[in-house]
C-alpha positions in Angstrom: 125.4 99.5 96.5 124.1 101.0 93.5 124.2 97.8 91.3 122.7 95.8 94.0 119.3 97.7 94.3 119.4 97.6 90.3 120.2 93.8 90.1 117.2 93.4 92.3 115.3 95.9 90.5 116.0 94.1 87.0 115.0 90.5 88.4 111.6 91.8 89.8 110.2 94.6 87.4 110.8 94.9 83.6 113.7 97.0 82.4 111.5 98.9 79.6 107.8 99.9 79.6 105.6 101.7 76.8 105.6 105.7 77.3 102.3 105.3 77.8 102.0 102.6 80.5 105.0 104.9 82.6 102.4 108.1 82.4 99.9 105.7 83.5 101.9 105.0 86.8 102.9 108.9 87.0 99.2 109.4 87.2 98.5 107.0 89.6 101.8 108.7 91.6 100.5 111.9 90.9 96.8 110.8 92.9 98.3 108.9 95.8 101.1 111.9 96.7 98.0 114.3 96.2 95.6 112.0 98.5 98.4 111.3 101.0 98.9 115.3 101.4 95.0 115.4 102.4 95.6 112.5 104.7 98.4 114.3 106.2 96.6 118.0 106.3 93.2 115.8 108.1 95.7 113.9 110.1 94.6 110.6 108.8 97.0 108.2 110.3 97.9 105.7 109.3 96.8 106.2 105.8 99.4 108.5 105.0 101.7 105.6 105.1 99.6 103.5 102.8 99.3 105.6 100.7 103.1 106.8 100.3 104.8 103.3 100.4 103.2 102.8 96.5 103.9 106.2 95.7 107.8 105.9 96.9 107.7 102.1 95.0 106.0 103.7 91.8 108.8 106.4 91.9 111.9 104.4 92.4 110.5 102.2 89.0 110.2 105.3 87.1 114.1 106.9 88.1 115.4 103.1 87.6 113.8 102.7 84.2 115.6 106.2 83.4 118.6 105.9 85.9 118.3 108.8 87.8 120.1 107.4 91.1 119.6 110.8 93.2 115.6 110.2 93.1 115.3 106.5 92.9 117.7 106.5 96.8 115.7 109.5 98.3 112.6 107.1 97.2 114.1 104.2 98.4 115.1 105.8 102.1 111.5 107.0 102.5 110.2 103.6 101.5 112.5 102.2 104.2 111.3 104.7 106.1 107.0 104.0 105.7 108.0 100.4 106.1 109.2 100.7 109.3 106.2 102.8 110.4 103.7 100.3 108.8 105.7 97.3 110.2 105.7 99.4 113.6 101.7 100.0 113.1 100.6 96.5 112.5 103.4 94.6 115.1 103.8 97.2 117.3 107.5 97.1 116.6 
């Protein structure tokens, strides 16, 4: 299963970035996990969601790029996860 979600990785996202563009998306990670922990704290639904699917996405780039498979498939489950609930929030699935 492993090499699937890494085949699909490869064809979508590039296999090596700059040091410098990665800390630029750990930032970016950094201020949506920080802003999604006020949203949860003020009970801003459903923008805790929004805010976590890109964080989960930025985070399983970032353990692919550096195969670390533990973090990149807890990543991956809670972006299964937040997709469901923002599928669910906009269908009414």
């Amino acid at each position: 299963m492993d090499s699937v979600v890494n085949s699909i990785l490869s064809f979508f996202l590039p296999s090596k970035i700059s040091l410098k563009s990665e800390n630029i998306l750990k930032n970016i990670a950094l201020m949506l996990g920080i802003l999604s922990a006020i949203a949860i704290i003020f009970d801003w639904y459903p923008l805790t969601m929004f805010l976590s699917f890109p964080f989960c996405l930025i985070w399983i780039y970032c353990a692919w790029l550096h195969t670390e498979p533990q973090l990149k498939w807890v990543n991956l489950i809670f972006l299964l996860i937040y997709s469901y609930g923002i599928s669910r929030y906009f269908f009414g699935v």
